[in-house]
C-alpha positions in Angstrom: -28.4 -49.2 72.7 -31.2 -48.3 70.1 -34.0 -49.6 72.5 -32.9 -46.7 74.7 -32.5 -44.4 72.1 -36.1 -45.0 70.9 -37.5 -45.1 74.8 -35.5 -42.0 75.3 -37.4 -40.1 72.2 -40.8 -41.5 73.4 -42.7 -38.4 74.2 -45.2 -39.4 76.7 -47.0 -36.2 76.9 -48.0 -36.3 73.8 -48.2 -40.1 73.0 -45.5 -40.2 70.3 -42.0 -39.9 69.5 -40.3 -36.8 69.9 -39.8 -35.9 66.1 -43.4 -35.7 65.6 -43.5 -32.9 68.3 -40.6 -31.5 66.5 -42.0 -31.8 63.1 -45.2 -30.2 64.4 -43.4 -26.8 65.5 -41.2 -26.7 62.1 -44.1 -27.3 59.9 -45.7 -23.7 60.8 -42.5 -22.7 58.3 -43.9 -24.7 55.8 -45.4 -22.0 53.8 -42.3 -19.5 54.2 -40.6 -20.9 51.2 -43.3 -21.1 48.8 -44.7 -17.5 49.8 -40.9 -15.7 49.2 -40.3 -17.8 45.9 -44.0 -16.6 44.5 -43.4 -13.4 45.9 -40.7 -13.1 43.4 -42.1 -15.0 40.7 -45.2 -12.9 40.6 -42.9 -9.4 41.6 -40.8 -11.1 38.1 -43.7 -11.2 36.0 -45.6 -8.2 36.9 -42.9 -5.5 36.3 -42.5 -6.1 32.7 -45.9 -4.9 32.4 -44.5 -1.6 33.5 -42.2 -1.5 30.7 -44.6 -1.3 27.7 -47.7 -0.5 29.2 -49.0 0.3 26.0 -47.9 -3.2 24.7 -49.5 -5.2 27.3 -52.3 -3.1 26.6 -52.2 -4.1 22.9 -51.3 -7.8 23.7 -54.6 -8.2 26.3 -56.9 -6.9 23.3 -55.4 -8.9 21.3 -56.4 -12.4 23.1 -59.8 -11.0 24.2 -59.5 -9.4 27.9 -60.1 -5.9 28.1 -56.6 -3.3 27.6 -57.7 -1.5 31.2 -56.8 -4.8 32.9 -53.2 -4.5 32.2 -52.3 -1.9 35.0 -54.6 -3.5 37.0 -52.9 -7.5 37.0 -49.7 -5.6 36.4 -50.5 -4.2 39.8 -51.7 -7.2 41.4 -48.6 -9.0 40.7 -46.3 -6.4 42.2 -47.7 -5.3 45.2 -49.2 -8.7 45.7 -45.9 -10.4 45.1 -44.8 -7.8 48.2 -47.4 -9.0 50.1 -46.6 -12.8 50.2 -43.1 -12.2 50.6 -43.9 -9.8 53.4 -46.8 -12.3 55.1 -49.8 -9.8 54.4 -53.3 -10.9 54.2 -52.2 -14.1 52.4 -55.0 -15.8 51.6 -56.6 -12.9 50.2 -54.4 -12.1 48.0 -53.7 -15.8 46.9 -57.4 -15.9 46.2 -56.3 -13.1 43.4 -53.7 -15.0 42.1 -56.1 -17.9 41.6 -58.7 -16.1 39.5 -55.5 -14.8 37.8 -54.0 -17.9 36.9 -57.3 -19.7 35.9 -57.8 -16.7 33.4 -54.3 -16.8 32.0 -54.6 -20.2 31.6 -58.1 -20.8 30.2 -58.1 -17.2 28.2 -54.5 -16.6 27.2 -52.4 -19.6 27.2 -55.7 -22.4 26.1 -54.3 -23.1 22.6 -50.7 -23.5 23.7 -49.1 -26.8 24.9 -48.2 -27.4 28.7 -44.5 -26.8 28.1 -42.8 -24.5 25.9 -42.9 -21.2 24.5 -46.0 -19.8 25.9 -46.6 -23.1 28.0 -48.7 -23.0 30.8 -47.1 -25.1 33.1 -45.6 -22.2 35.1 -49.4 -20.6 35.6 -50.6 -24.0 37.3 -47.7 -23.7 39.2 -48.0 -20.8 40.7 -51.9 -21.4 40.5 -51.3 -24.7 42.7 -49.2 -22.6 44.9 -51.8 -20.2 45.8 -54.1 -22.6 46.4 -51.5 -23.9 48.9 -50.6 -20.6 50.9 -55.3 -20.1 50.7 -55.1 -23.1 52.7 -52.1 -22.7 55.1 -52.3 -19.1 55.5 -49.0 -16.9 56.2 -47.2 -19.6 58.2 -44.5 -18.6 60.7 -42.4 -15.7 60.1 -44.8 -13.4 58.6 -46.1 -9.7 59.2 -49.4 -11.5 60.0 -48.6 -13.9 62.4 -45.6 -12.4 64.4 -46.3 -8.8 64.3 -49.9 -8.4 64.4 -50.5 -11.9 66.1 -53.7 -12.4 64.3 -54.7 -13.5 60.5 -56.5 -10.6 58.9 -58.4 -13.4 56.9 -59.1 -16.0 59.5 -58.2 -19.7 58.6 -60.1 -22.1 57.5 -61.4 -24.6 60.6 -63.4 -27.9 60.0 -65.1 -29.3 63.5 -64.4 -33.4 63.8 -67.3 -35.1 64.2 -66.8 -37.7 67.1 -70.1 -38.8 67.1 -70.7 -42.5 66.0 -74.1 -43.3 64.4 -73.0 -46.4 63.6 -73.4 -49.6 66.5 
C-alpha cells in the first residue's frame, strides 16, 4: 500500500515527488504574510508620529537626528506600511525600511538592551524582515505581480555557473 502511494506521488516530469511541485507553487505566498503583518507594524508605529508632531520633533533632536525628519519617517512608515500590504514596489520600499531600522537602531536605541523598554529587538525584526521581502520581492497576491504582471524593481537573478574548471 505505501509503495504505491509513494509511486503514485512520483512526479516524473519533473523528477521528484509531487509535494515538491506543490511546495514550489505555494512558496510564491511565502512573502504575503510577512509583507501584511509589517504593513501594520510599520502603519502602527508611524501614526503616533502624527499625534505629537511637535514631540517627535523634540524627541529626534533630542537623540541627535535632525527634527525635519520626523514627518518625513513618520511618512515613510505610513504610506510605506500601505505599500507592503498592498504589494507596491516592495523592494524599494523595504530598502527604506532598512536604512530606517539600522538608524533607529545604531542612533536611537544603541545604549538600550535588546529587550525591554526601548529594546531593539522589534527594529531587527522588522529590519530582518525587509531584508526578506528585498530579496523575495512582492510574492503572490500583490498589486505588482497580479495586476500589473511585472515587478517595478526587477528581482534579483544570479546566472549558475555550469562550467567545470576542475578535471
Amino acid at each position: 500500500m505505501t509503495i504505491n502511494f509513494l509511486v503514485g506521488c512520483y512526479n516524473y516530469k519533473k523528477g521528484g515527488f509531487l509535494f515538491s511541485y506543490y511546495t514550489e507553487k505555494i512558496s510564491a505566498f511565502a512573502p504575503l504574510p510577512i509583507r501584511l503583518m509589517a504593513g501594520i507594524a510599520f502603519i502602527i508605529h508611524g501614526l503616533p508620529k502624527f499625534e505629537n508632531l511637535q514631540g517627535t520633533q523634540g524627541f529626534f533632536a533630542s537623540v541627535g537626528i535632525p527634527a525635519d525628519l520626523a514627518l518625513l519617517i513618520g511618512l515613510l512608515e505610513v504610506i510605506g506600511g500601505i505599500l507592503l500590504i498592498l504589494g507596491i514596489v516592495t523592494r524599494i520600499t523595504s530598502i527604506l525600511f532598512i536604512i530606517e531600522m539600522i538608524g533607529a537602531v545604531l542612533i536611537v536605541k544603541a545604549g538600550n538592551s535588546f529587550t525591554g523598554e526601548g529594546g531593539y529587538e522589534v527594529d531587527l525584526l522588522l529590519m530582518a524582515i525587509s531584508i526578506s521581502l528585498l530579496l523575495s520581492g512582492p510574492g503572490r497576491l500583490s498589486i505588482e505581480r497580479d495586476v500589473l504582471k511585472r515587478e517595478i524593481f526587477p528581482k534579483m537573478s544570479y546566472k549558475e555557473n555550469n562550467n567545470s574548471d576542475t578535471k
